[in-house]
C-alpha positions as CSV (number, residue, x, y, z in Angstrom):
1,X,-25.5,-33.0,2.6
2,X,-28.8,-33.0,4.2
3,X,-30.1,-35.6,1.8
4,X,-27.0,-37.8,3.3
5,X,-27.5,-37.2,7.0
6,X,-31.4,-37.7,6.5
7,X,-33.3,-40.8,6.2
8,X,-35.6,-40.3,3.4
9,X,-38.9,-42.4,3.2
10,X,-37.8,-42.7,-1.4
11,X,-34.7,-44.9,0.1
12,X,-37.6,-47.6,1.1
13,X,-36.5,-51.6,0.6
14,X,-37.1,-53.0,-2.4
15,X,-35.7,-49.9,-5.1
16,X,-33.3,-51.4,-7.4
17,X,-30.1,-49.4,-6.3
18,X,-30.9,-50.0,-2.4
19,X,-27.8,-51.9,-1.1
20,X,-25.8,-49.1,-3.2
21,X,-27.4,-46.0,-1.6
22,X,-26.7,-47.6,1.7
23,X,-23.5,-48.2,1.4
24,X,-22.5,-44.4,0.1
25,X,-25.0,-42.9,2.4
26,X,-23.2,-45.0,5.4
27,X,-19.6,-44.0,3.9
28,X,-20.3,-40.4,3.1
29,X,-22.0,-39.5,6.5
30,X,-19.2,-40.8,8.8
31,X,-16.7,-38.7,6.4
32,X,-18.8,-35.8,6.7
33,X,-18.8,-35.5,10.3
34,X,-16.8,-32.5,12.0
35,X,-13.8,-34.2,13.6
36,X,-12.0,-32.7,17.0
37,X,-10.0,-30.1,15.4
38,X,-13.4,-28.3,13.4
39,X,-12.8,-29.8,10.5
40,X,-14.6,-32.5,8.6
41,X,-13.2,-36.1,8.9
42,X,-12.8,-36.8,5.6
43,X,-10.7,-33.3,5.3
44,X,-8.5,-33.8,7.9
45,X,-7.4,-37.3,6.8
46,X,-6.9,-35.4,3.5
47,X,-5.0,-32.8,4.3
48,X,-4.1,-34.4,7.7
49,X,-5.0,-31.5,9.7
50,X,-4.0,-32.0,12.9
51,X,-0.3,-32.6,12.7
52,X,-0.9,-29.6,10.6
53,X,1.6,-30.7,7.7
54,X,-0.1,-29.2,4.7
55,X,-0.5,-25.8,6.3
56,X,0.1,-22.9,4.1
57,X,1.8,-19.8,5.2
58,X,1.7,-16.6,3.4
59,X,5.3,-16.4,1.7
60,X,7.7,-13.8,3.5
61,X,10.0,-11.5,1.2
62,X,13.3,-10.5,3.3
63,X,14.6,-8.7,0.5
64,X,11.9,-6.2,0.0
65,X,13.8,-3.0,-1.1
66,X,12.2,0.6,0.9
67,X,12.7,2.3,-2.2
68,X,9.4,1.8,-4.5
69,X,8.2,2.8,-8.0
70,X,7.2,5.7,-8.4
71,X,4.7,7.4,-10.6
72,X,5.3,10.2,-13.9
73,X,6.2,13.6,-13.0
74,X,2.7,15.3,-14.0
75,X,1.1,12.4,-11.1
76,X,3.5,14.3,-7.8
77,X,1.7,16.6,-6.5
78,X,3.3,20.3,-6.3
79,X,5.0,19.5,-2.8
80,X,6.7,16.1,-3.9
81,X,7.7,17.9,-7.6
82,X,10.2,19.9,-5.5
83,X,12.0,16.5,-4.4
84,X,11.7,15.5,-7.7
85,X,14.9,14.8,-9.3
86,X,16.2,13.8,-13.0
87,X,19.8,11.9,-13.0
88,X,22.1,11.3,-15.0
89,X,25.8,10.4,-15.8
90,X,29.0,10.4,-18.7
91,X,32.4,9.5,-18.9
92,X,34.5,10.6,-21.6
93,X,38.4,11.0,-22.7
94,X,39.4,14.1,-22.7
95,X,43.6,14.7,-23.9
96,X,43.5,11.3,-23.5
97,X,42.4,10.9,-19.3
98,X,38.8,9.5,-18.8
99,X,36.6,11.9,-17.0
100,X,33.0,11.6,-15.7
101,X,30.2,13.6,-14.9
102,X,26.8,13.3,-13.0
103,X,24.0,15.3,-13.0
104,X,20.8,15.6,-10.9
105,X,18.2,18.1,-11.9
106,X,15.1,19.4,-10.4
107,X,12.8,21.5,-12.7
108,X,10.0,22.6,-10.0
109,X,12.9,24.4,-8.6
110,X,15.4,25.0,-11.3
111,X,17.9,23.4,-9.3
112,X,20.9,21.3,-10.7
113,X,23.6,19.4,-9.1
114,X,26.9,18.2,-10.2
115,X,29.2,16.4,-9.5
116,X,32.8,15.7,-11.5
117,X,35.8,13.4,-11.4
118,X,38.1,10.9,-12.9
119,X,38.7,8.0,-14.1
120,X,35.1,6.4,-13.4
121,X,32.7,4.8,-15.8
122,X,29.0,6.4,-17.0
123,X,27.5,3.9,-15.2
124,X,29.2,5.1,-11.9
125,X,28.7,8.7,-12.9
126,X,24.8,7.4,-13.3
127,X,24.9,6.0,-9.9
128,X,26.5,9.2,-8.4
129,X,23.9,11.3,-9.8
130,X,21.3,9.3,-7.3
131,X,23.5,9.3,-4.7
132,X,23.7,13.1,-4.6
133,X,19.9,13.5,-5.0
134,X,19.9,11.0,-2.1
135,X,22.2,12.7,-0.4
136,X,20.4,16.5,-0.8
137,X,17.1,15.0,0.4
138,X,18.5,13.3,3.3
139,X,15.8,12.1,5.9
140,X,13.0,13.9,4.0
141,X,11.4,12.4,0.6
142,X,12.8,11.9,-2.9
143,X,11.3,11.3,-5.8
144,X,14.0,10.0,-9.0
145,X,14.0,9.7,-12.5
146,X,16.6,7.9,-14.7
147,X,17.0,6.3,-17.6
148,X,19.3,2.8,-16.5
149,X,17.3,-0.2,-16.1
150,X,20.1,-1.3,-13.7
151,X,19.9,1.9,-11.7
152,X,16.1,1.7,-11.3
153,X,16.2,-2.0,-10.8
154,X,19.0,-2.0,-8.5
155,X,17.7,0.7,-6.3
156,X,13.9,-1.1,-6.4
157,X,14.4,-4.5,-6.8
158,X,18.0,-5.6,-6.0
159,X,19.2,-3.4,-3.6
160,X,18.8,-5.6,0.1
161,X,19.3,-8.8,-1.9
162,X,23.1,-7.5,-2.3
163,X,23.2,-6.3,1.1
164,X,22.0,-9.8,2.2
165,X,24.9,-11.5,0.2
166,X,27.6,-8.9,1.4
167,X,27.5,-6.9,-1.7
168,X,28.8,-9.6,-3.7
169,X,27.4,-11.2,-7.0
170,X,28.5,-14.8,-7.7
171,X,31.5,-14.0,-5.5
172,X,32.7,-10.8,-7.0
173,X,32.4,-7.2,-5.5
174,X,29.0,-5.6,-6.6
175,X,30.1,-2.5,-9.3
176,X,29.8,0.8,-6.5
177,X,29.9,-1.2,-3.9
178,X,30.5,2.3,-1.8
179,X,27.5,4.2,-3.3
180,X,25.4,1.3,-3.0
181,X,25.9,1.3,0.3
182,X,25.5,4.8,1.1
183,X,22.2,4.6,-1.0
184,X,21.1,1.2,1.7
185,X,21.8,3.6,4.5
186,X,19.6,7.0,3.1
187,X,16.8,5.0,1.9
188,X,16.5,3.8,5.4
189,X,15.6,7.1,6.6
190,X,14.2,8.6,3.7
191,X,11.0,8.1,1.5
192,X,12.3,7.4,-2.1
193,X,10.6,6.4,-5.5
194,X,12.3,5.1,-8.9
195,X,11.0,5.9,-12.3
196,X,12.5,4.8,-15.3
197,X,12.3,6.8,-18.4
198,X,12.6,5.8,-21.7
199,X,15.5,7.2,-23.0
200,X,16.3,8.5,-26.7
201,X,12.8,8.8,-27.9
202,X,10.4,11.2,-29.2
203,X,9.6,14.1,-26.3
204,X,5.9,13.2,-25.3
205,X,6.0,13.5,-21.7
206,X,7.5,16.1,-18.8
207,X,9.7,13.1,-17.8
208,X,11.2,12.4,-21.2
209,X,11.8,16.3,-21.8
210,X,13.1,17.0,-18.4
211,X,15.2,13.4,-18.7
212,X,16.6,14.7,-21.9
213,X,17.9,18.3,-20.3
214,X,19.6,16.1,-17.4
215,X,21.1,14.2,-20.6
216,X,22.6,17.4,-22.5
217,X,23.3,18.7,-18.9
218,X,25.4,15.6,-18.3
219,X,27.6,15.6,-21.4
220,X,31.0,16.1,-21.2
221,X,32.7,19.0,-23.6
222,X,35.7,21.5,-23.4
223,X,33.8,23.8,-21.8
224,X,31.9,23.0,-18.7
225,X,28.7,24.5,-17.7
226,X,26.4,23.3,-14.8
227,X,23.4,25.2,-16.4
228,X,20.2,22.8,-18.3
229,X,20.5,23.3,-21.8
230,X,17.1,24.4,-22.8
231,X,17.4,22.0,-25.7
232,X,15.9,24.1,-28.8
233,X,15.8,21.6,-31.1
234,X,12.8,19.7,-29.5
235,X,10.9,22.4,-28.1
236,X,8.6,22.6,-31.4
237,X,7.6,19.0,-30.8
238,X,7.3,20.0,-27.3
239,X,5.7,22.8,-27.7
240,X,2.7,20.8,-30.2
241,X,2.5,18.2,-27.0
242,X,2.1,20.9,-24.5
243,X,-0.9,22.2,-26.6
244,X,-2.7,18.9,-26.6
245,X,-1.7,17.9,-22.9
246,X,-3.3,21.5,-21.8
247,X,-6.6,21.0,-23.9
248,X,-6.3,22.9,-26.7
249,X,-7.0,25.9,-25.3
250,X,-4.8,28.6,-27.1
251,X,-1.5,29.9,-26.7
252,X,-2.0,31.7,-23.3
253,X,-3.2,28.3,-21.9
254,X,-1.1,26.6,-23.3
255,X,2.4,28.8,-22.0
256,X,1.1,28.8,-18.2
257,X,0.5,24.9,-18.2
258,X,4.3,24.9,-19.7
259,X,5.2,27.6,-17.1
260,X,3.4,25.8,-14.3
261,X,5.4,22.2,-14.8
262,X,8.9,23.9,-15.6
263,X,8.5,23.3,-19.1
264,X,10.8,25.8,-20.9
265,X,8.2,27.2,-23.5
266,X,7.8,30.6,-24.8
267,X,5.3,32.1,-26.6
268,X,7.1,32.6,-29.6
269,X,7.6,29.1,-29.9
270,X,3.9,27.7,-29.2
C-alpha cells in the first residue's frame, strides 16, 4: 500500500508499462483512502457501510433450554454425586389393567424413589421418574441420568421450543404436556444436567451399572419392592472393570474404590 500512495523515482516516463501503472496507481489510491465512517472507500461502497446493510449480528437463540449436558458420574464431584439421580420408567399389564412405574435412584446416598399408577405409558413413567428427581431437588441442583433420547433431548434441547409454541407439536398436544410443564417451571429455579446412558450394553461404566439397577428397580412384577436390585449377574464383569478403573492395585484397592462410588462389590466377588 505504501508502494501505491508513494511516488517512486522506478515509475520514471519512458518504462514500457507507464500509462498502465498510472492508471492503477491513480485508481487504487482514491479506493484506498479512509472514507468518513473509518473505513476504506473502496470497502464501504462494498459492503455499503454507512447505511450499514450488510452488518452482521451475532445470531440470538430464544429457545436455549437452562437445563444442560452434563458430564459421567465418576466426573461430579462428591457434593453434586448426592443430587445425582438415575431414572427410569415401565408400564406393564397386570390381570389384564396397564400399570406403570418410575423410578429415580441415587447411589452416593442409597436413596430410591418411586412412584406408581395406572394406565400410563413407559415413556410417561420415564418422564415421571425426572419429574420426581426434579421435584426432591427443588431450588437446589440436580444432576440426571436416563437412558431415552427423547427424555434427554427434550429436557436439553427441546424443552422452551415447546413452551414457545404452547406445548404443541404440529398442532397436537405435546405427550406430558403436565410434567413438561412442571419440569419448565423447576428448571427455572434449579441447576439441572442431562446425561444419556447407553442402555442394554456391556457394564463398563458407574453410569451404565447404576442405570441398569434403576432398570431392574423399575420393572414391574407380582411383587413390588422399592429396594435396587444389586443385579448379581453382572457384578463379575463389574467387578474385572472396577479392578482396571482403580489401577490394578489388589483386592483391598480395588473394594474401597467400589465402596467409595456406591458400587455394590464385595470381596468375595473381586
Amino acid at each position: 500500500m505504501q508502494w501505491v500512495m508513494s511516488d517512486p523515482k522506478s515509475n520514471r516516463v519512458g518504462y514500457a508499462q507507464e500509462q498502465s501503472i498510472i492508471k492503477w496507481k491513480w485508481y487504487i489510491s482514491q479506493r484506498a483512502k479512509i472514507g468518513e465512517h473509518g473505513v476504506a472507500t473502496l470497502h464501504e461502497k462494498i459492503a455499503n457501510i454507512p447505511n450499514g446493510e450488510l452488518e452482521i449480528k451475532k445470531p440470538v437463540y430464544a429457545h436455549e433450554s437452562p437445563v444442560k449436558w452434563g458430564v459421567g458420574f465418576d466426573n461430579l464431584t462428591s457434593e453434586q454425586q448426592k443430587h445425582a439421580w438415575f431414572t427410569d420408567g415401565s408400564a406393564k399389564y397386570v390381570g389384564g389393567e396397564r400399570k406403570w412405574k418410575s423410578v429415580a435412584y441415587n447411589p452416593k446416598t442409597d436413596t430410591t424413589l418411586v412412584m406408581e399408577g395406572k394406565g400410563m405409558s413407559s415413556q410417561y413413567a420415564e418422564l415421571m421418574a425426572v419429574v420426581t428427581a426434579l421435584r426432591k431437588e427443588r431450588g437446589g441442583e440436580c444432576h440426571l441420568f436416563t437412558d431415552s433420547w427423547s427424555v434427554a433431548n427434550g429436557l436439553a434441547t427441546w424443552l422452551m421450543g415447546w413452551k414457545s409454541h404452547n406445548w404443541l407439536i404440529h398442532g397436537k398436544e405435546l405427550w406430558g404436556k403436565e410434567l413438561w410443564q412442571d419440569i419448565e417451571e423447576i428448571v427455572q429455579e434449579t441447576t439441572v444436567s442431562v446425561f444419556h446412558v447407553d442402555a442394554h450394553m456391556p457394564v463398563d461404566s458407574m453410569e451404565r451399572l447404576f442405570n441398569s439397577q434403576a432398570d431392574a428397580a423399575a420393572a414391574i412384577s407380582v411383587t413390588t419392592t422399592n429396594e435396587i436390585p444389586k443385579v448379581e449377574e453382572w457384578l463379575e464383569g463389574t467387578a474385572i472393570w472396577a479392578h482396571q478403573k482403580s489401577g490394578h492395585l489388589g483386592e483391598k484397592a480395588t473394594y474401597r474404590w467400589a465402596q467409595e462410588r456406591g458400587i455394590p462389590l464385595t470381596i468375595d466377588v473381586i
